[in-house]
Each structure stands twice: as structure tokens, then as C-alpha cells.
C-alpha positions as semicolon CSV with decimal commas, in nm:
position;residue;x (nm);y (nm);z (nm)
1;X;-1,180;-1,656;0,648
2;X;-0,830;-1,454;0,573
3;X;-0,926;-1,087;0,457
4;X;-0,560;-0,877;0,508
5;X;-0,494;-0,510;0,345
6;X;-0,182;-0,393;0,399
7;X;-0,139;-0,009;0,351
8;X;0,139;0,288;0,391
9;X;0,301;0,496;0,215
10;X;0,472;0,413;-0,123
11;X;0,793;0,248;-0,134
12;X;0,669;0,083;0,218
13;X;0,697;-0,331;0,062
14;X;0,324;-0,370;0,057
15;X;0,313;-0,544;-0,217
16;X;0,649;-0,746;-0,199
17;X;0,534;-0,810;0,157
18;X;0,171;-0,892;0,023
19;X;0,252;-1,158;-0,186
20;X;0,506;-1,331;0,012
21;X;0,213;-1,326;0,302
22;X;-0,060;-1,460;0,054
23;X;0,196;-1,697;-0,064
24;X;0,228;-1,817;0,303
25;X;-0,122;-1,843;0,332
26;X;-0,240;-2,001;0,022
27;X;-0,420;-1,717;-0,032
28;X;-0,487;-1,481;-0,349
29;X;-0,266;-1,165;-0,350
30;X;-0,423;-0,830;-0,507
31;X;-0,232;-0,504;-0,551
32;X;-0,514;-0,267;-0,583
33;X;-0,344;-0,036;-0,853
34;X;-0,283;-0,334;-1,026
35;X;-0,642;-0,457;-1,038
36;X;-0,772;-0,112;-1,157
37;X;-0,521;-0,125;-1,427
38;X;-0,581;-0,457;-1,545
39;X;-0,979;-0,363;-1,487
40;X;-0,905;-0,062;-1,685
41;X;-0,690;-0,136;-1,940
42;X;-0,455;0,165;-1,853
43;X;-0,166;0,215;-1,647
44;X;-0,232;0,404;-1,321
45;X;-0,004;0,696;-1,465
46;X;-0,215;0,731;-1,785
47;X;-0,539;0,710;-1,583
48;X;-0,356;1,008;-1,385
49;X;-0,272;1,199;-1,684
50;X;-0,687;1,155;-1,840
51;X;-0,896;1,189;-1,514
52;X;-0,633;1,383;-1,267
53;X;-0,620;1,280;-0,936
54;X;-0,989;1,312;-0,845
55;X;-1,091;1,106;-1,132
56;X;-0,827;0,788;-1,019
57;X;-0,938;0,809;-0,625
58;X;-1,285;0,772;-0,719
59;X;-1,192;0,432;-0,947
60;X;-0,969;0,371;-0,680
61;X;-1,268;0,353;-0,441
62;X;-1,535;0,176;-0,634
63;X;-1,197;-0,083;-0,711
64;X;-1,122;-0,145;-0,332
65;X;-1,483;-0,221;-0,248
66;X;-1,480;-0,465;-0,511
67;X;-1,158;-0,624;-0,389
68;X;-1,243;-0,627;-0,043
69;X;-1,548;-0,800;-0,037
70;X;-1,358;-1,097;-0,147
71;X;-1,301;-1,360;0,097
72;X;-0,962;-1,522;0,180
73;X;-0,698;-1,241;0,002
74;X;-0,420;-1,029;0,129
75;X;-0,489;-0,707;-0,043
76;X;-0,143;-0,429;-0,098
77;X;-0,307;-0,056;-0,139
78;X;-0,180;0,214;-0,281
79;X;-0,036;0,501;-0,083
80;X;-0,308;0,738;-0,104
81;X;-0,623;0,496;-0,094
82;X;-0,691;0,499;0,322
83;X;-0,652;0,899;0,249
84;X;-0,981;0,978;0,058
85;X;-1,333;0,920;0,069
86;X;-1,406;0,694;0,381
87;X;-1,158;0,432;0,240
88;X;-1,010;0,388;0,597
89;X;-1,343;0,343;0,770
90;X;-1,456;0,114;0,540
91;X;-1,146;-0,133;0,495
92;X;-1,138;-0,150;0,873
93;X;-1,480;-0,257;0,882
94;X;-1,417;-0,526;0,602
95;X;-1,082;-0,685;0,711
96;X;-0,742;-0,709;0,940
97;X;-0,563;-0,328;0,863
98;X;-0,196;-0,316;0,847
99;X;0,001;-0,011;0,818
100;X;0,350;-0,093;0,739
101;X;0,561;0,217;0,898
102;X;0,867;0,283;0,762
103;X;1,085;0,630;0,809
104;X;1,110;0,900;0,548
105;X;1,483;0,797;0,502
106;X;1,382;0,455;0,438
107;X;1,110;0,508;0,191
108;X;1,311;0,746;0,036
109;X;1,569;0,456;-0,043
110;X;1,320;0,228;-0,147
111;X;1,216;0,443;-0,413
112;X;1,467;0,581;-0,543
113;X;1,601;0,231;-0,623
114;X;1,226;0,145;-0,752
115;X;1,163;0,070;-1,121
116;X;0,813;0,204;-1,061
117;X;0,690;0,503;-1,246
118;X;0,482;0,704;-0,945
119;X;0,309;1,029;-1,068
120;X;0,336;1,191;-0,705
121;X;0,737;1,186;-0,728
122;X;0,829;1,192;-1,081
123;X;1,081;1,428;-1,121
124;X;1,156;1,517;-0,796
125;X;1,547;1,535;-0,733
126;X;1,713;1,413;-0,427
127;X;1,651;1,671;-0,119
128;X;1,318;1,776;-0,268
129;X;1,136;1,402;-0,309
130;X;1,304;1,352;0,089
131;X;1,113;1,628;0,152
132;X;0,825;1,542;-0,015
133;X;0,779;1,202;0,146
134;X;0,855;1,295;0,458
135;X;0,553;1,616;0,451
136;X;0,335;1,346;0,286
137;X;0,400;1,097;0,523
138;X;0,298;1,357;0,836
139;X;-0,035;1,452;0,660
140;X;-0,100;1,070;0,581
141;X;0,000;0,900;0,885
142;X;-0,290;1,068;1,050
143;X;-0,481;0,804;0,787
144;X;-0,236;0,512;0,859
145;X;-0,294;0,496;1,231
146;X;-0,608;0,404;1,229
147;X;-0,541;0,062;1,129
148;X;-0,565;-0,212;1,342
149;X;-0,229;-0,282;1,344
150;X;0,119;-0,118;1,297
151;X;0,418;-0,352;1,180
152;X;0,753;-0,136;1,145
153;X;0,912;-0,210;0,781
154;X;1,216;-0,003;0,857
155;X;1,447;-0,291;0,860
156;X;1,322;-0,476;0,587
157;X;1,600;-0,455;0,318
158;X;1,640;-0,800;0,174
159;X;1,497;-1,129;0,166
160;X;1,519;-1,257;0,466
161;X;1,414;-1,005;0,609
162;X;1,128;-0,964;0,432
163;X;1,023;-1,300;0,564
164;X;1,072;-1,216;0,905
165;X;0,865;-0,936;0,872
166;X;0,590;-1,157;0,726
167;X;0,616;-1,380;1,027
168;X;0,597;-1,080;1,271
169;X;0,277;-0,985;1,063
170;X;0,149;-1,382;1,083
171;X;0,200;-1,332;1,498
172;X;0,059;-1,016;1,475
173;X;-0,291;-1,116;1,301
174;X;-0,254;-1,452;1,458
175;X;-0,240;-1,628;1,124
């Protein structure tokens, strides 16, 4: 049985990296914000706007143990997920962990060429969201590390490298 879930911050390839590993694998790929919203019926930004930020983690929870007690799926988090409740306890106990670590400059990049509406960074200019990412990133990573597994992202910029990054992750879990 294949149970993978990739986390890290936003902006990290989780999901682009995800799917090309599921893909690999002949797996099913779930992005857990995606699966609330299509569970939901919302957007994650809307659900943001009605419940605040308490009110999404705790869907966000109940979602992930839904989603992780399937069997053979590579599973993309959101940022935030491993960060609340005992999400992080609980996905290491259910499946192969995989922080993808990236630098603030990187993310920072990533998103600002993203066609993703985030509520945590909307309307943050330049200096400020590098700022932001990179205070977010210290007060998460304490969260990230305690995956099983640490793959560094910070190269991955285009195709082919996002493939070797999925075979690095493929060594790595011995898939």
C-alpha cells in the first residue's frame, strides 16, 4: 500500500509535485484544499471569509482524516494543516511525511508568479509578503521537521526538474 502526504509551506510544488508522483505511481492524487472545497461547495477563500481561520482548520482536520485513511494516494496539504490540532502527529502515524523545503526567496517567487488566490498573502506588496513568508516559514518549520522525510524543492523551477525531484522523492520513500 502507497499512502504519501507531501506538506510545506505554500508556493512549495506540493501539489504540482503531487500529481506528477501519483501519476508515476498509478495512484490517486488529492490536494486537501481542493477536496474540502469540492466537499464544501466553497472556495477555501470564501470558507475563510464565513468561518475565519479557526472555523477552516477545524474542516481542514476532520477533511485530512478522511483523506488519509485512504489507501494507495499521494496526498498535497495545505501550508498550515501539519500546524494545528495534532495534524502532524496524526499524518505521521497514517502515512510516508514529506516536507518539501524550499527558501523564503524561492517561495516568494513561486508565488508571486501563482494564479492562486491565498488569504494569508493577499495584498501583501513585495518586501512585506518576503517578509511574511520568511517569519511564517521559521514558526512553521518547527511543524515541517517532523516529517519523516525532507526533500529540498529549491531547485525545482521547470519541468524537468520537477521530475527529478519526483524521482529523488521515489528513492527517498523507496517507491
Amino acid at each position: 500500500m502507497v499512502r504519501v502526504i507531501l506538506i510545506g509551506y505554500m508556493g512549495a510544488g506540493k501539489t504540482t509535485v503531487g500529481r506528477a508522483l501519483a501519476h508515476e505511481l498509478g495512484v490517486p492524487f488529492y490536494d486537501l484544499d481542493w477536496y474540502i472545497e469540492s466537499r464544501m461547495r466553497k472556495k477555501v477563500p470564501q470558507i475563510f471569509a464565513e468561518r475565519g481561520e479557526e472555523g477552516f482548520r477545524k474542516i481542514e482536520h476532520n477533511m485530512l482524516h478522511e483523506v488519509a485513511e485512504f489507501e494507495n494516494v499521494v496526498m498535497s496539504c495545505g501550508g498550515g494543516t501539519p500546524c494545528f490540532f495534532d495534524n502532524m502527529e496524526y499524518m505521521n502515524q497514517q502515512a510516508e511525511t514529506v516536507y518539501l523545503k524550499a527558501s523564503p526567496e524561492v517561495l516568494y517567487e513561486h508565488l508571486k508568479m501563482g494564479r492562486t488566490e491565498r488569504p494569508l498573502i493577499k495584498g501583501k506588496e513585495h518586501g512585506e509578503l518576503l517578509q511574511f513568508i520568511a517569519n511564517q516559514l521559521a514558526e512553521r518549520e518547527l511543524f515541517y521537521n517532523q516529517a519523516r522525510h525532507i526533500l529540498d524543492v529549491n531547485l525545482m523551477n521547470n519541468y524537468e526538474k520537477i521530475h527529478i525531484s519526483v524521482a529523488r522523492l521515489r528513492e527517498l520513500l523507496k517507491l
